[in-house]
C-alpha positions as CSV (number, residue, x, y, z in Angstrom):
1,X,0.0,0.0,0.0
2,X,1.4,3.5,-1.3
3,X,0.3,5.1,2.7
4,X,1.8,2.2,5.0
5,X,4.1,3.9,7.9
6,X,2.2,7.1,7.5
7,X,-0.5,8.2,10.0
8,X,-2.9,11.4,9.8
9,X,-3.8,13.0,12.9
10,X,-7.4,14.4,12.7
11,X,-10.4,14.9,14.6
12,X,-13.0,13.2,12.4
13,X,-15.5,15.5,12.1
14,X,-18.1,16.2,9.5
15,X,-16.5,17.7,6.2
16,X,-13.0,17.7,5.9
17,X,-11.5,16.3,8.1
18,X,-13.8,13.0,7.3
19,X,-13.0,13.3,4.0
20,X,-9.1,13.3,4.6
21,X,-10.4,10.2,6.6
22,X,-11.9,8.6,3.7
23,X,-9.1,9.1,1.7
24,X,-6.3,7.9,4.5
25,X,-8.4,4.5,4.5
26,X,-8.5,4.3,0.7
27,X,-4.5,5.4,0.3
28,X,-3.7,2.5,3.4
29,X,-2.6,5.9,5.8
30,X,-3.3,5.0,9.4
31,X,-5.8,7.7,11.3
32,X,-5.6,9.0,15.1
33,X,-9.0,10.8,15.1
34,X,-8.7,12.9,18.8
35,X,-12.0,13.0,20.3
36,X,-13.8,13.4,23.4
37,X,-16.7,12.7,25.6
38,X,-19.5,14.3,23.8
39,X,-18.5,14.9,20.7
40,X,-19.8,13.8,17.5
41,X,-17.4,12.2,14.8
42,X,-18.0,10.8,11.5
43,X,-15.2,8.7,11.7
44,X,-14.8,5.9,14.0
45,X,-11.6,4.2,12.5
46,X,-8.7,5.4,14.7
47,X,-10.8,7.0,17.2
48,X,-8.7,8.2,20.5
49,X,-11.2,9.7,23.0
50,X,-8.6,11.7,25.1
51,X,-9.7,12.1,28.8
52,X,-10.2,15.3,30.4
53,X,-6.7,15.0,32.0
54,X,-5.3,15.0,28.7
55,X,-7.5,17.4,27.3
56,X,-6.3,19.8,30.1
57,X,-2.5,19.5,28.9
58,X,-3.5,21.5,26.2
59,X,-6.0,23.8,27.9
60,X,-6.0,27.3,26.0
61,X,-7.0,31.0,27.4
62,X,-9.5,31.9,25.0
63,X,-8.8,35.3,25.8
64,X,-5.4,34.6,23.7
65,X,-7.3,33.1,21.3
66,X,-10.2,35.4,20.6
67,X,-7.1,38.5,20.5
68,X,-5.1,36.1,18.3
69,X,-7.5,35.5,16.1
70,X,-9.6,39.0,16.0
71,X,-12.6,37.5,17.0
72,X,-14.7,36.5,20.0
73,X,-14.7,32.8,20.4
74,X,-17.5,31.1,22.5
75,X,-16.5,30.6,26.1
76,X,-18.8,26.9,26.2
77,X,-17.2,23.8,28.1
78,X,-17.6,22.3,24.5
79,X,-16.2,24.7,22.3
80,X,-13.0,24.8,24.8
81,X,-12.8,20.9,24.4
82,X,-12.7,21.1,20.5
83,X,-9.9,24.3,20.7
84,X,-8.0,21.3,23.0
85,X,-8.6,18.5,21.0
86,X,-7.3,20.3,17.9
87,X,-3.7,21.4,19.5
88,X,-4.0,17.2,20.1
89,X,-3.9,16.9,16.3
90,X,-1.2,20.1,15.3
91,X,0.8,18.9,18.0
92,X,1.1,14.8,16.5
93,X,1.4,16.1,13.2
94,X,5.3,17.3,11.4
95,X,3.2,19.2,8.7
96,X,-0.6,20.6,8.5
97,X,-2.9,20.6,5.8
98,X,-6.6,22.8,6.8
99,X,-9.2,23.4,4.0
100,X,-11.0,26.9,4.7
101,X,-10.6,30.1,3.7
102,X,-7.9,32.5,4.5
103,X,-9.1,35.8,5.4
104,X,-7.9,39.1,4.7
105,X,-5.7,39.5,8.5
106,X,-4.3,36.2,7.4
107,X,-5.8,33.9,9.9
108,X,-8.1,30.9,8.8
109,X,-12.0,31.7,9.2
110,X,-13.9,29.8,11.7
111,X,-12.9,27.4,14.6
112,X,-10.6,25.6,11.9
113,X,-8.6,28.6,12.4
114,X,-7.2,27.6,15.5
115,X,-5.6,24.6,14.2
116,X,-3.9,26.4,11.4
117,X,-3.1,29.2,14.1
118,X,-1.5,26.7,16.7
119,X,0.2,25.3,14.0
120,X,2.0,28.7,13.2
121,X,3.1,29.0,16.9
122,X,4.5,25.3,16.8
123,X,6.6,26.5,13.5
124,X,5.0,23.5,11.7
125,X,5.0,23.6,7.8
126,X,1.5,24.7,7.4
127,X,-0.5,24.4,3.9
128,X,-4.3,25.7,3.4
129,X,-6.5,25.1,0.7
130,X,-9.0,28.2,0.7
131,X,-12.3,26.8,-1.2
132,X,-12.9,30.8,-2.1
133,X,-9.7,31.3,-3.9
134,X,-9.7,27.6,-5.4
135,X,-5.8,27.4,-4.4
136,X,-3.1,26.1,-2.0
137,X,-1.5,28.4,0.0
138,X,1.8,28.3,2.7
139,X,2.3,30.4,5.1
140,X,6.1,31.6,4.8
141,X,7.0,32.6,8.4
142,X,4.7,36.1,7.9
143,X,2.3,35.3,4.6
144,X,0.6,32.6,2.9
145,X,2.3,32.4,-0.6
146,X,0.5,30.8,-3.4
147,X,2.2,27.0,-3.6
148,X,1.1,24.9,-6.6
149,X,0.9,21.3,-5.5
150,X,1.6,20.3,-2.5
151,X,3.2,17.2,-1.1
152,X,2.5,14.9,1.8
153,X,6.7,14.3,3.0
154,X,6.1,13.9,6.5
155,X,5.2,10.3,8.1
156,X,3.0,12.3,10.8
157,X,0.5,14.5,9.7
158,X,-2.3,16.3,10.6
159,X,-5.5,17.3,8.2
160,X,-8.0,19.3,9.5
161,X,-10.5,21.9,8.5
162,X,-14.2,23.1,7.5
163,X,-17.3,21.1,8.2
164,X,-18.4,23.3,5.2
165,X,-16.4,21.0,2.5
166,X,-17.2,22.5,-1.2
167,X,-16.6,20.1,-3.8
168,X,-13.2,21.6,-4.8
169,X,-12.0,21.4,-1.3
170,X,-12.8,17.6,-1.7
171,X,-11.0,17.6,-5.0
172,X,-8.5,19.5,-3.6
173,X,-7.4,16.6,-1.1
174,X,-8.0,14.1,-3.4
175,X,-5.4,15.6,-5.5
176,X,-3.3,15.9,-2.7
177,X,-3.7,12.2,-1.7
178,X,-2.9,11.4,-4.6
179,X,0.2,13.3,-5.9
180,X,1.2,12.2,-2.2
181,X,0.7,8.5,-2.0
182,X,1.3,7.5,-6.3
């Protein structure tokens, strides 16, 4: 199998990160899927429920965030469990991939901008597909640069992103897969 020895680091959810599920399965990549009590994922394959001991090891002020980001994020049990569970995926992976849409203050809309966020803190090549501009992007230390066809080189990786998956997001990881993983 083209995939054997490589593992993708996810959380499982609805839209891309079940598609890059999908596609691990199909390509013979192993999954880690973080979850945790309460949450609902669409992938069961892989599935690590981390406990909340482990879930507060990577506990995050979502005042940091919310000024990070230039937003207000929701201050719910939930939505701090999910902010937790993602740095769980960043932090397994060597390199990221997110589909979502890069806005114009160069974060990554929605929660899914957290991961691709953390993942700038952790200095970990980061990639983003934005479904509105129909491209890859990397961010370069200060700026995502326009980057033509990415390639999976790292063993450990994490794929993450919108439950809002267009269908040339989906092509866009399909691609990826299978540029990656001939």
């Amino acid at each position: 199998m083209p995939g054997t020895g490589f593992i993708l680091y996810s959380g499982g959810a609805k839209g891309a990160e079940a598609a890059f599920g999908e596609l691990a399965q199909r390509y013979g990549v192993e999954e880690v899927n973080y979850s945790f009590e309460g949450h609902v994922s669409e992938r069961s394959r892989g599935l690590r429920t981390l406990t909340e001991e482990e879930l507060a090891l990577k506990d995050v002020s979502l005042t940091y965030v919310s000024r990070l980001m230039n937003r207000k994020f929701s201050t719910a049990p939930l939505f701090r469990k999910v902010l937790q569970s993602i740095c769980w995926q960043v932090a397994s992976g060597f390199e990221v991939y997110v589909v979502g849409s890069v806005q114009d203050d160069l974060t990554v809309k929605g929660g899914t901008g957290w991961g691709a966020e953390y993942a700038k803190i952790c200095n970990k090549p980061l990639y983003v597909f934005d479904q509105e501009k129909d491209g890859w992007f990397q961010w370069s230390k200060s700026a995502f640069a326009p980057v033509e066809a990415p390639v999976i080189r790292h063993k450990h990786f994490t794929g993450t992103g919108t439950r809002f998956l267009e269908a040339n997001g989906r092509k866009a990881l399909e691609d990826l897969f299978a540029r990656s993983f001939k």
